[in-house]
N, C-alpha and C positions, 0 to 999 in steps of 0.2 A: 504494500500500500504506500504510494506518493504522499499522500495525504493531499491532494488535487481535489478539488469539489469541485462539482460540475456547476456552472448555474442554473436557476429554475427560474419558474415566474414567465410572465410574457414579457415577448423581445428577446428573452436570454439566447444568448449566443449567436445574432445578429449582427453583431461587428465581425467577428470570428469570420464567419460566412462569408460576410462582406469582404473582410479584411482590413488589417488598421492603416493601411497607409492608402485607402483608395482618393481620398483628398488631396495628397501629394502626389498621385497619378493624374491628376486633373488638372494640370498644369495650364495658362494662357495663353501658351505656343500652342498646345495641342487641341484645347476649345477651338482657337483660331483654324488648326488642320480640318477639324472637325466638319466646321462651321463653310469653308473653303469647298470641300469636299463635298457637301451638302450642294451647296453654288454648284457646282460643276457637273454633280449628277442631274441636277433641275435643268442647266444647260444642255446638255446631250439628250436628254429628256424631250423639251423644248424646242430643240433646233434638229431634231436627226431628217425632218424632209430633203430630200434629193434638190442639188442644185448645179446649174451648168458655170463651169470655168472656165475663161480664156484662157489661155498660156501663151500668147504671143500667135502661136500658130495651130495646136491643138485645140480642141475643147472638151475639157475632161467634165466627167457627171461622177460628182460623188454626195456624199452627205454633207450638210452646212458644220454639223460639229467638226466632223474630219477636214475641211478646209479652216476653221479656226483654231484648230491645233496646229496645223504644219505650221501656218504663220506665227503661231505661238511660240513653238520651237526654233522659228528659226529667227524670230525677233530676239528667246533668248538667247543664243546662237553669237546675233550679230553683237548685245551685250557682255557678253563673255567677250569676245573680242577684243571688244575697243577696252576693257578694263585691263584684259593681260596684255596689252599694246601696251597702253598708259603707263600702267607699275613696270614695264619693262624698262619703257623710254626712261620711265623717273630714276630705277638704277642706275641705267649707264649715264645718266645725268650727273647723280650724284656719290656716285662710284659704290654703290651698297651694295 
Protein backbone atom coordinates (compact mmCIF):
# COMPACT_ATOMS: atom_id res chain seq x y z
CA UNK A 1 0.00 0.00 0.00
CA UNK A 2 1.37 3.66 -1.25
CA UNK A 3 -0.80 5.17 0.85
CA UNK A 4 -2.24 7.14 -2.57
CA UNK A 5 -6.06 7.86 -2.20
CA UNK A 6 -7.82 8.15 -4.98
CA UNK A 7 -10.24 11.16 -5.12
CA UNK A 8 -14.02 10.87 -4.85
CA UNK A 9 -16.92 13.31 -5.14
CA UNK A 10 -17.94 14.93 -8.40
CA UNK A 11 -15.26 16.25 -10.81
CA UNK A 12 -12.69 14.03 -9.11
CA UNK A 13 -10.19 13.36 -11.32
CA UNK A 14 -10.89 15.77 -14.01
CA UNK A 15 -7.68 17.58 -14.26
CA UNK A 16 -5.96 14.20 -14.30
CA UNK A 17 -7.86 13.33 -17.42
CA UNK A 18 -7.54 16.54 -18.76
CA UNK A 19 -4.03 16.96 -17.77
CA UNK A 20 -2.25 19.62 -15.76
CA UNK A 21 -0.58 21.43 -18.17
CA UNK A 22 -3.39 21.72 -20.88
CA UNK A 23 -3.31 25.66 -20.32
CA UNK A 24 0.23 25.97 -21.11
CA UNK A 25 -0.52 23.98 -24.34
CA UNK A 26 -2.68 26.68 -25.32
CA UNK A 27 -0.21 28.93 -26.05
CA UNK A 28 -1.19 32.45 -28.48
CA UNK A 29 1.13 31.27 -31.29
CA UNK A 30 -0.89 28.26 -31.59
CA UNK A 31 -4.69 29.99 -30.86
CA UNK A 32 -3.29 32.08 -33.64
CA UNK A 33 -2.26 28.43 -35.86
CA UNK A 34 -5.57 27.54 -34.93
CA UNK A 35 -7.43 30.32 -35.79
CA UNK A 36 -5.21 30.66 -39.26
CA UNK A 37 -6.08 27.21 -40.11
CA UNK A 38 -9.64 27.61 -39.56
CA UNK A 39 -9.39 30.98 -42.23
CA UNK A 40 -7.97 28.63 -44.70
CA UNK A 41 -10.19 25.74 -44.56
CA UNK A 42 -13.20 28.33 -44.97
CA UNK A 43 -11.16 29.55 -48.00
CA UNK A 44 -10.64 26.26 -49.83
CA UNK A 45 -14.03 25.78 -48.75
CA UNK A 46 -15.32 28.86 -50.27
CA UNK A 47 -13.22 29.26 -53.25
CA UNK A 48 -12.78 25.53 -54.72
CA UNK A 49 -15.01 26.56 -58.05
CA UNK A 50 -13.07 25.91 -61.23
CA UNK A 51 -11.40 28.94 -62.92
CA UNK A 52 -9.60 29.71 -66.24
CA UNK A 53 -5.96 31.19 -66.28
CA UNK A 54 -3.81 32.95 -68.78
CA UNK A 55 -0.39 32.06 -68.74
CA UNK A 56 0.82 34.32 -71.36
CA UNK A 57 0.06 31.64 -73.98
CA UNK A 58 -1.66 28.62 -72.38
CA UNK A 59 -4.83 28.68 -70.53
CA UNK A 60 -4.96 26.50 -67.66
CA UNK A 61 -8.48 25.59 -65.70
CA UNK A 62 -7.95 24.79 -62.28
CA UNK A 63 -9.60 25.48 -58.87
CA UNK A 64 -9.40 29.22 -57.52
CA UNK A 65 -7.96 27.93 -54.06
CA UNK A 66 -5.02 26.09 -56.13
CA UNK A 67 -4.25 29.34 -58.12
CA UNK A 68 -4.18 31.30 -54.78
CA UNK A 69 -1.68 29.01 -53.29
CA UNK A 70 0.83 28.91 -56.07
CA UNK A 71 0.94 32.63 -55.89
CA UNK A 72 1.16 32.39 -52.23
CA UNK A 73 4.20 30.39 -52.53
CA UNK A 74 5.61 31.98 -54.74
CA UNK A 75 5.10 35.44 -53.29
CA UNK A 76 6.70 33.73 -50.26
CA UNK A 77 9.37 32.43 -52.42
CA UNK A 78 10.18 35.89 -53.81
CA UNK A 79 10.34 37.18 -49.94
CA UNK A 80 12.68 34.80 -48.87
CA UNK A 81 14.73 36.05 -51.43
CA UNK A 82 15.12 39.44 -51.25
CA UNK A 83 15.74 38.80 -47.30
CA UNK A 84 18.66 36.29 -47.89
CA UNK A 85 19.95 38.80 -50.78
CA UNK A 86 19.70 41.79 -48.05
CA UNK A 87 21.47 39.94 -44.98
CA UNK A 88 23.85 38.61 -47.41
CA UNK A 89 24.68 42.12 -49.10
CA UNK A 90 24.63 43.49 -45.34
CA UNK A 91 27.65 40.84 -44.59
CA UNK A 92 29.94 41.41 -47.15
CA UNK A 93 29.08 45.17 -46.24
CA UNK A 94 30.18 44.93 -43.01
CA UNK A 95 32.53 42.07 -43.08
CA UNK A 96 30.30 39.78 -40.55
Amino acid sequence: MSGHQEPSGPGAGTEAAAGPGWRRALTPNRVLALVLTALAVVLIVENSHTVRIRLLVPVVTLPLYSALLIMFVLGALAGALYVYRRRRRKRRRYGG
